[in-house]
C-alpha positions, 0 to 999 in steps of 0.5 A: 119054225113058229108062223104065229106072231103072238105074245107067248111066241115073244116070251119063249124067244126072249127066254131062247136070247136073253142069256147071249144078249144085253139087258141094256141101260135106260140113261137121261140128261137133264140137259136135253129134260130142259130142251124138250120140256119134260123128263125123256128117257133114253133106251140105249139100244146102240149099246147092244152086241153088233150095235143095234136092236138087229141082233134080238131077232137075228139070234131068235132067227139063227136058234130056230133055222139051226134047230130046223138043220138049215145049212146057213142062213141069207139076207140081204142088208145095209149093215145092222141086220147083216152085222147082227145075223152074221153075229149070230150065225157065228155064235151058234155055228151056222154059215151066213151070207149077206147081200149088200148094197153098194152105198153100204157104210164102210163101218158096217161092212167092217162089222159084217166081215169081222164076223166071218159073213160071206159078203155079196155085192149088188146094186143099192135099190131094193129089187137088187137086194131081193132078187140077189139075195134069192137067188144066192139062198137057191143056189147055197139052200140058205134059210133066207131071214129077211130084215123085217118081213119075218116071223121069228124077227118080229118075236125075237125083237119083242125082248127089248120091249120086255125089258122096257116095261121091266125098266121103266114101265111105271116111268113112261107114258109112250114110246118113240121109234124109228121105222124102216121096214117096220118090223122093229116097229110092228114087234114092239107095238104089238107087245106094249098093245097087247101088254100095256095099251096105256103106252102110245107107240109114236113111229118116226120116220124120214118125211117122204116115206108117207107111212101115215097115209098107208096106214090111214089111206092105205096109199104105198109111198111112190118111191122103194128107196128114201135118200136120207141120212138115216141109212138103216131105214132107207127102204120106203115100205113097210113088210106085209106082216107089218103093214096090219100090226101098225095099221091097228096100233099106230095110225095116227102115231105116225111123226116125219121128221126133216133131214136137218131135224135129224142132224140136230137131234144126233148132235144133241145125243152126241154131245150132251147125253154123250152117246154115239147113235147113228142117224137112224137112231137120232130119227127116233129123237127127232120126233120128241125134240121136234114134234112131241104132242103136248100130252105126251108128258114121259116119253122114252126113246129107243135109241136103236143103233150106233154103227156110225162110221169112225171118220164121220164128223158133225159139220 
């Protein structure tokens, strides 16, 4: 299996996905054009088979440790990787087994069952889900594909980025994203760096996460586990094949949003752009909504997940 994050590494493994997967749709609203103040497009990710950007690299992962003959593969996730990797698993014949926190939504836990994972339950902090899952992937001789620490995650996502610049690379000016453990985040901004440096990558992230200070300070947030609401990017830091990407691309890039900012902005996408996004995409949102700085003037926003439980209601 490939080590090298690199711009080739990314076009085989969007060539090895792309027929399994969606090419999904850029969507706008004049309505949220007036609210900002300037035209935003919106990449509809939560439209994407298991509902986030998870799968692109879960099936890059799950092709590469089949063609390596794993006897399955592990991880450990909150919802979206671990429904996208049980997905993929299934599609191509592997056994999967995920490690999940106790305060998993509902909807997730769902999603990964429907596609045949065998789930196992731990305790919600992030020592918990490693030590865990490491030693489920010892004791079952699992492939472990870790949520965003991970070569193959990192090239396999790239595709959405692809497909962006297919999409609208003429028609944007900068790209923002939410940021968990940033390996999302270090894919897409190594490719559109290396492809497209005239289009900024702004990360967005729940305020106490502190990701500005690593990157500028190199300072760690003090905490493992952020509370917000924005479920899929709870955990703190950031991956170490992730950490140098983003130092490089992003320092200075980096936007905290407010809880509240976050509920507003996935009101908004809920009931004008008429899409129902998760939190941790209307992070990414928020940021624009928010925080835009005044020369970005045609941003897109990756709207990167829409796992949200059925009975959650917007007070």
């Amino acid at each position: 299996m490939t080590t090298e994050i690199s711009v080739a590494e990314m076009r085989a493994a969007h060539k090895r996905t792309a027929l399994f997967l969606h090419n999904t749709p850029i969507m706008s609203s004049e309505n949220i054009n007036e609210k900002v103040g300037v035209p935003v497009l919106f990449k509809c990710e939560h439209l994407q088979k298991t509902g986030s950007f998870k799968v692109r690299g879960a099936l890059n992962s799950a092709i590469l440790a089949k063609e390596q003959e794993a006897n399955g593969v592990i991880a450990h996730s909150s919802g979206n990787h671990g429904q996208a990797l049980a997905w993929a698993a299934q599609k191509i014949g592997l056994p999967c087994t995920i490690v999940v926190p106790d305060n998993a939504p509902i909807s997730k836990i769902d999603g990964m069952k429907e596609y045949n994972a065998n789930l196992v339950f731990c305790e919600s902090t992030v020592i918990s889900r490693e030590s865990v899952c490491a030693e489920q992937a010892e004791k079952l001789e699992y492939y472990f594909v870790n949520p965003y620490d991970c070569v193959s995650m990192i090239n396999g996502h790239a595709s959405i980025a692809f497909e962006i610049l297919e999409q609208a690379g003429d028609d944007i000016d900068s790209i923002f994203l939410s940021v968990g453990g940033g390996g999302f985040a270090s894919s897409v901004a190594f490719l559109i760096g290396n492809l497209r440096p005239d289009i900024e990558v702004f990360l967005v992230e729940p305020e106490d996460k502190q990701l500005s200070n690593l990157l500028a300070n190199n300072i760690p947030c003090p905490v493992d586990t952020l509370n917000t609401m924005a479920d899929g990017v709870r955990v703190a830091h950031v991956g170490t094949l992730c950490e140098p990407i983003l130092r490089k691309f992003c320092t200075g890039k980096v936007i905290s949003v407010k809880e509240e900012e976050i509920k507003e902005a996935l009101k908004l996408v809920w009931t004008r752009l008429k899409q129902r996004i998760e939190p941790s995409a209307a992070l990414a949102f928020a940021g624009v909504l928010y925080h835009k700085p005044e020369h970005v003037k045609r941003p897109l926003v990756i709207l990167c997940g829409g796992n949200v439980d059925t009975n959650y209601v917007i007070d």
